[in-house]
N, CA, C and O atoms as a GROMACS GRO file, in nm:
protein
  312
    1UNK      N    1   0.472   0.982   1.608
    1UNK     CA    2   0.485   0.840   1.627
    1UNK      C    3   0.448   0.767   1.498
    1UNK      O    4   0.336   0.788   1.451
    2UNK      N    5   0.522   0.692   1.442
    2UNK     CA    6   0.523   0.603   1.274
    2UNK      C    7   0.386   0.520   1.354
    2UNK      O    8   0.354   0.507   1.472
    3UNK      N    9   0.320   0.470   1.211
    3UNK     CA   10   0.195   0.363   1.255
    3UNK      C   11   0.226   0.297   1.178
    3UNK      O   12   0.245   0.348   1.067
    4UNK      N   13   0.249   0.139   1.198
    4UNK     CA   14   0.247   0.040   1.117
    4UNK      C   15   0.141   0.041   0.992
    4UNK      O   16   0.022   0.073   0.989
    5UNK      N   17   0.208   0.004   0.913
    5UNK     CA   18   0.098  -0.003   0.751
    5UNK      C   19   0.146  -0.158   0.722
    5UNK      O   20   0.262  -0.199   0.729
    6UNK      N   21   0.050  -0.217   0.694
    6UNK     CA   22   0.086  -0.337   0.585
    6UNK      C   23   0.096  -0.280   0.446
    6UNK      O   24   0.012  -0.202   0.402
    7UNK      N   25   0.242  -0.339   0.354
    7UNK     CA   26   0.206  -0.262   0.258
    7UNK      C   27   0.229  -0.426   0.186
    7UNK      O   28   0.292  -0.520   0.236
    8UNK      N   29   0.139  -0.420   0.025
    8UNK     CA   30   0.130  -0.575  -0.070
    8UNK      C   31   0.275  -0.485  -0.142
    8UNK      O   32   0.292  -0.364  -0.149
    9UNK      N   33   0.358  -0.589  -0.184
    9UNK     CA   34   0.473  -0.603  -0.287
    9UNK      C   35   0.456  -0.690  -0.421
    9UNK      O   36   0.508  -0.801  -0.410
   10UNK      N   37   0.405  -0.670  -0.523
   10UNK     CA   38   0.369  -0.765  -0.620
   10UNK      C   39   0.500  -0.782  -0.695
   10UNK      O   40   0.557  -0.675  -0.676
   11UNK      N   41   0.561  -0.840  -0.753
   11UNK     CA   42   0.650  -0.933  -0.887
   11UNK      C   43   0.589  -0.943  -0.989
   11UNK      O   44   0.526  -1.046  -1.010
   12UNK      N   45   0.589  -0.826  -1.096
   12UNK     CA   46   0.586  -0.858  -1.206
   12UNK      C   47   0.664  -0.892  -1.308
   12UNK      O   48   0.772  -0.928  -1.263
   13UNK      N   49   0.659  -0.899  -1.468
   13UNK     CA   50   0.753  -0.902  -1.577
   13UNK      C   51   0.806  -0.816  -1.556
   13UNK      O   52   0.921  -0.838  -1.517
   14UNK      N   53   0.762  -0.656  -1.568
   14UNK     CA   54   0.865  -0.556  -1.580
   14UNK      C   55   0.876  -0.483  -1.436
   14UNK      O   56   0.879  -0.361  -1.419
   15UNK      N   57   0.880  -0.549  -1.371
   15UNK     CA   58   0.930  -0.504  -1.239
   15UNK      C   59   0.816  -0.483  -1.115
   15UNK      O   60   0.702  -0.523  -1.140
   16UNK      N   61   0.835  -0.438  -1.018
   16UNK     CA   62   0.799  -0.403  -0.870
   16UNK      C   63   0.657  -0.344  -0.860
   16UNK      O   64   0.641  -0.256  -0.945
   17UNK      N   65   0.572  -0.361  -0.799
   17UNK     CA   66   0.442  -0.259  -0.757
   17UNK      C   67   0.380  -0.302  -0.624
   17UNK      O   68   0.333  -0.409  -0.585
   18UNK      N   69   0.402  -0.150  -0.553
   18UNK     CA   70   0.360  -0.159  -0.369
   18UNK      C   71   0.272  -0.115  -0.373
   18UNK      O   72   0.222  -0.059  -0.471
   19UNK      N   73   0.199  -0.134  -0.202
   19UNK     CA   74   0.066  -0.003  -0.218
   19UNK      C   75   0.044  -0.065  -0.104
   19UNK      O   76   0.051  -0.187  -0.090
   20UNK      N   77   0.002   0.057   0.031
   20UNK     CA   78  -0.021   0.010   0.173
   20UNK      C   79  -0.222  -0.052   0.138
   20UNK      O   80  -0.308  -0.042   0.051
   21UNK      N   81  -0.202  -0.116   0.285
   21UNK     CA   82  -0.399  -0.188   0.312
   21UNK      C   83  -0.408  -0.095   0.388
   21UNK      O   84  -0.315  -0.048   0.455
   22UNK      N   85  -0.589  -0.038   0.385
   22UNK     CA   86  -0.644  -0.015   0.449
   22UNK      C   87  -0.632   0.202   0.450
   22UNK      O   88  -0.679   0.271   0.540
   23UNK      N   89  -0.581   0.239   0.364
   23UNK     CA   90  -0.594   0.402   0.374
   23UNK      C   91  -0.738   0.422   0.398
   23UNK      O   92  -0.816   0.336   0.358
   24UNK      N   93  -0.776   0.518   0.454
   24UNK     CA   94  -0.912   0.584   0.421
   24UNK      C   95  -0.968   0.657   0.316
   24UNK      O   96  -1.085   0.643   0.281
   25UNK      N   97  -0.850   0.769   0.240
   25UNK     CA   98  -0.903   0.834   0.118
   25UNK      C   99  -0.768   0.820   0.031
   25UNK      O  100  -0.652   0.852   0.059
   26UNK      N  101  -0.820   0.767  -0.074
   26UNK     CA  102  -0.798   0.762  -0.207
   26UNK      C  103  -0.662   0.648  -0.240
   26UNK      O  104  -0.628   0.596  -0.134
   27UNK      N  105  -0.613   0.617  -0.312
   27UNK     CA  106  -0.540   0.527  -0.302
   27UNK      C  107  -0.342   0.539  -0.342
   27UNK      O  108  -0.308   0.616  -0.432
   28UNK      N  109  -0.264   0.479  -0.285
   28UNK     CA  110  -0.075   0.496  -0.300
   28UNK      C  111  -0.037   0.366  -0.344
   28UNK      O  112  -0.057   0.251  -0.306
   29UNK      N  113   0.048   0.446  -0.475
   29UNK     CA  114   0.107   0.271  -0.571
   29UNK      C  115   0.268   0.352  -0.530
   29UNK      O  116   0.289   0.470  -0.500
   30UNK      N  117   0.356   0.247  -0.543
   30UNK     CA  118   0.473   0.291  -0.556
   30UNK      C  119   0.539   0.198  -0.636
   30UNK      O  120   0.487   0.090  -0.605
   31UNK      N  121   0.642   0.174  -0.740
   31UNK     CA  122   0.654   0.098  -0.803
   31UNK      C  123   0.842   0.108  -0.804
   31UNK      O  124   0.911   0.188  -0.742
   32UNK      N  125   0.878   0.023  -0.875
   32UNK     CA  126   1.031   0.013  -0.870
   32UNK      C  127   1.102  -0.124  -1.039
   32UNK      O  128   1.037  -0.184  -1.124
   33UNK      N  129   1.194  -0.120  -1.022
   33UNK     CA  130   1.289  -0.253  -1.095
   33UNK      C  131   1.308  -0.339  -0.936
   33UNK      O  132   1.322  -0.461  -0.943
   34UNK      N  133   1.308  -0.290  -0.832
   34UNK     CA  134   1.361  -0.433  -0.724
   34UNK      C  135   1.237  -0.381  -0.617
   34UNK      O  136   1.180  -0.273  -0.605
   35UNK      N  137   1.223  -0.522  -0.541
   35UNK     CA  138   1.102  -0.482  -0.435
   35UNK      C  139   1.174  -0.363  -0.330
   35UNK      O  140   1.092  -0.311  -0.254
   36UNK      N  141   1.301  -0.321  -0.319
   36UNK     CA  142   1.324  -0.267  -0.227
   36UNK      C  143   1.321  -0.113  -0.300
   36UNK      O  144   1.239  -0.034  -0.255
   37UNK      N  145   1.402  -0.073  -0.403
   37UNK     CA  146   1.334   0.031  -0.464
   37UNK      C  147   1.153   0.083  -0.495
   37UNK      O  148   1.119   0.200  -0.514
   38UNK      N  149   1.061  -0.034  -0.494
   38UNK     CA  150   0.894  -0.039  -0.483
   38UNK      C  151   0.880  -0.012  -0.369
   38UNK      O  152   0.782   0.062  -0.355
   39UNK      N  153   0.956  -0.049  -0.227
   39UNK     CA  154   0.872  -0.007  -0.124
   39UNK      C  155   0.956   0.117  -0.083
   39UNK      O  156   0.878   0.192  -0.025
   40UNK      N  157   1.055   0.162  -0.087
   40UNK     CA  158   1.116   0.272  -0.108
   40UNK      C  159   1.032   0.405  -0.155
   40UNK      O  160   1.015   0.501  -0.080
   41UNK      N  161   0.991   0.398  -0.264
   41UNK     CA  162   0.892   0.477  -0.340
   41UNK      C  163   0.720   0.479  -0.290
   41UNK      O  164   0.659   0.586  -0.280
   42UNK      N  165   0.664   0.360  -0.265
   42UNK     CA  166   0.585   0.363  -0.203
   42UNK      C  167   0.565   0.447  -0.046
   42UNK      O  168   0.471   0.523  -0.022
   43UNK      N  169   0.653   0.421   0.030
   43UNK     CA  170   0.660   0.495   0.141
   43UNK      C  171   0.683   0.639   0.105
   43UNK      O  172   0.623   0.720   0.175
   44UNK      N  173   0.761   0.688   0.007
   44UNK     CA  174   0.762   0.820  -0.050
   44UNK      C  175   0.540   0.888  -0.070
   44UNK      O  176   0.472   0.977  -0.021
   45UNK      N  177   0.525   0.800  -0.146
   45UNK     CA  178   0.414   0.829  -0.188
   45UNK      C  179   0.325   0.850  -0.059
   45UNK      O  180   0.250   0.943  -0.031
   46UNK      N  181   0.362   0.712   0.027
   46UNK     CA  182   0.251   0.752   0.152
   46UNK      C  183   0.311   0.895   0.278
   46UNK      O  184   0.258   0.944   0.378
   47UNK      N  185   0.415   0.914   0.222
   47UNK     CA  186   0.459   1.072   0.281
   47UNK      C  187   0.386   1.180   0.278
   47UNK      O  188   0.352   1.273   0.351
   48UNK      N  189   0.363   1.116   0.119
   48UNK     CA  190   0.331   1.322  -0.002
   48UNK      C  191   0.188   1.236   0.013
   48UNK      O  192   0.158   1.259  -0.104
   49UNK      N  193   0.084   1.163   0.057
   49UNK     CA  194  -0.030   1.106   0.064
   49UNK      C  195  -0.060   1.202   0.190
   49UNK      O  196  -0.140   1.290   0.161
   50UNK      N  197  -0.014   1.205   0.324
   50UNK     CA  198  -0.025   1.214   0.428
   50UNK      C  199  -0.034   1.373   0.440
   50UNK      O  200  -0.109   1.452   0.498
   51UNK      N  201   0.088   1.386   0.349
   51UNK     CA  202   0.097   1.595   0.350
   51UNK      C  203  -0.031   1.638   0.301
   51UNK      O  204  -0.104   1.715   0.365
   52UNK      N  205  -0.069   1.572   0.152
   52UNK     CA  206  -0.196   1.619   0.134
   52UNK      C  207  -0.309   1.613   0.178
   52UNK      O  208  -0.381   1.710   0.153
   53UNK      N  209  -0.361   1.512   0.251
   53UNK     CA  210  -0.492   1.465   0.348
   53UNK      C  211  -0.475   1.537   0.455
   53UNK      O  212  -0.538   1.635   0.494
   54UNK      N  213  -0.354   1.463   0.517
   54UNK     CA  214  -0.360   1.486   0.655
   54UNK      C  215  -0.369   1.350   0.734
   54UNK      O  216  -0.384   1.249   0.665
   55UNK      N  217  -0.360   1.334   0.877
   55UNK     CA  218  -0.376   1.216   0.917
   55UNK      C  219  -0.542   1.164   0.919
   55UNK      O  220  -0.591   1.076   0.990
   56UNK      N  221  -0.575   1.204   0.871
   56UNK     CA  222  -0.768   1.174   0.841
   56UNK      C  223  -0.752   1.047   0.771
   56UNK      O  224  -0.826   0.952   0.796
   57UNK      N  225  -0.605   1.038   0.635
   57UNK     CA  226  -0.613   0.945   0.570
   57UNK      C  227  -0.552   0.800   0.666
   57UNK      O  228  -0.542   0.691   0.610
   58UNK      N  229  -0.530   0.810   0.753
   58UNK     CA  230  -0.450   0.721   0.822
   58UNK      C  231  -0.582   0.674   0.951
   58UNK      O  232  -0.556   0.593   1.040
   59UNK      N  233  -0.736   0.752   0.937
   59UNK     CA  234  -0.815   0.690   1.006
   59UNK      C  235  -0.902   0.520   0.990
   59UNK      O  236  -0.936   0.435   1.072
   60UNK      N  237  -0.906   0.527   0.915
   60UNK     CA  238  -0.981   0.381   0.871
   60UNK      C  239  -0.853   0.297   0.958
   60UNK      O  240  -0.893   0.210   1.036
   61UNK      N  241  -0.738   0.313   0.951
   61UNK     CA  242  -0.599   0.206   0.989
   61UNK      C  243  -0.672   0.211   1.134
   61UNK      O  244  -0.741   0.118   1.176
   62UNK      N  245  -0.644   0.352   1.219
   62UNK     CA  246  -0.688   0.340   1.388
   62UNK      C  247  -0.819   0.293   1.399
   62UNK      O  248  -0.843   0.245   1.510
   63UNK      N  249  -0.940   0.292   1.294
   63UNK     CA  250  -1.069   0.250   1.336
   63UNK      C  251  -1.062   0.105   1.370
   63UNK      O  252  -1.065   0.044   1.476
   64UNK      N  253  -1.050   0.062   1.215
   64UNK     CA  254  -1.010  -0.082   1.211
   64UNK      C  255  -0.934  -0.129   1.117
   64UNK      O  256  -0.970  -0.148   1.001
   65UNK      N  257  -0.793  -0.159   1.177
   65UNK     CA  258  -0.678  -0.187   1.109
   65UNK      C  259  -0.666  -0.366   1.064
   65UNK      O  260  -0.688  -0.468   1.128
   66UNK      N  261  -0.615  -0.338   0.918
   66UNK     CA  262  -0.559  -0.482   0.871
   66UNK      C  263  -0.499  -0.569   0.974
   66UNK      O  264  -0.387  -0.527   1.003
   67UNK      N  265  -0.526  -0.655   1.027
   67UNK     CA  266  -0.456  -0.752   1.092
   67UNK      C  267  -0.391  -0.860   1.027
   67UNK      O  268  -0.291  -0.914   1.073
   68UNK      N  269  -0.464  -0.901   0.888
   68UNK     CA  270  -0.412  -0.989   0.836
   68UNK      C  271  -0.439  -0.993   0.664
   68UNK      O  272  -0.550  -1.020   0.618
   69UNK      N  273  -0.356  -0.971   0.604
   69UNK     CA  274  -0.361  -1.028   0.442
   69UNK      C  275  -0.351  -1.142   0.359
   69UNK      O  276  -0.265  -1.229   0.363
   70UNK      N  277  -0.433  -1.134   0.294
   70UNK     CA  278  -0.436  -1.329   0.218
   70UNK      C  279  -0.462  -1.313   0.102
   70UNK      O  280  -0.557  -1.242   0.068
   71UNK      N  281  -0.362  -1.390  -0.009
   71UNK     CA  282  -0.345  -1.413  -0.145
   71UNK      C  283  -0.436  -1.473  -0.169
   71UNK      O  284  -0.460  -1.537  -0.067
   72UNK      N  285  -0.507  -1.495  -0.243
   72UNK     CA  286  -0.574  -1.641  -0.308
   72UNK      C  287  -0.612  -1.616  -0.446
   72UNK      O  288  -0.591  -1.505  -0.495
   73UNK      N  289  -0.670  -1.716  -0.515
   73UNK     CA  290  -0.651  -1.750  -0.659
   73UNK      C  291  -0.793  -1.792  -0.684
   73UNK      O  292  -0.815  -1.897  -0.625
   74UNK      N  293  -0.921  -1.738  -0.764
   74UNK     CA  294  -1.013  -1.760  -0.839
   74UNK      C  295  -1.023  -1.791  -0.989
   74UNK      O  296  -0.934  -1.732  -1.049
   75UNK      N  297  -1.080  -1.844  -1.048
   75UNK     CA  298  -1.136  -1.858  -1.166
   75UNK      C  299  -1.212  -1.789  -1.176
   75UNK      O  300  -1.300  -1.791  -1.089
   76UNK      N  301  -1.223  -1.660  -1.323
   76UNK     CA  302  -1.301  -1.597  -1.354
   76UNK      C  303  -1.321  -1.657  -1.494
   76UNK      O  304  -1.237  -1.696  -1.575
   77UNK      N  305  -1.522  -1.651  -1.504
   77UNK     CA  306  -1.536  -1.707  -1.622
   77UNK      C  307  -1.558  -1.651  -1.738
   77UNK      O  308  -1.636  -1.556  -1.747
   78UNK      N  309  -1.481  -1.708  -1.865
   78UNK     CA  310  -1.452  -1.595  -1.963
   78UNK      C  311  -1.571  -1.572  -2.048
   78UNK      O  312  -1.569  -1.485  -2.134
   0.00000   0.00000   0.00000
């Protein structure tokens, strides 16, 4: 049975970078030229993520899963 992942899609200059919320061990970038090639690849990654862990990495999601993600913007002082 698939489990929903939130995954972030960023827009950069030189293109695409994904990566699901909330894994338990260790962390999945997937990157691309278009957001659909980035999440394309990303989901690749959380494939070959999953083969290697196991679903252990997909525990923190069933403990307590992302419900909600939020952008926001700080000033850091230089």
């Amino acid at each position: 049975m698939a489990r929903p992942l939130k995954i972030v899609v960023e827009r950069h200059a030189d293109g695409y970078v994904a990566y699901p919320l909330g894994l338990a061990r260790g962390a999945v970038i997937g990157q691309g030229d278009t957001y659909e090639e980035a999440l394309l690849d990303v989901r690749s990654a959380i494939s070959f993520h999953l083969e290697t862990f196991g679903n252990e990495a997909l525990a923190l999601i069933e403990e307590d899963p992302v419900l909600e993600a939020f952008v926001a913007e700080a000033a850091i002082p230089a």
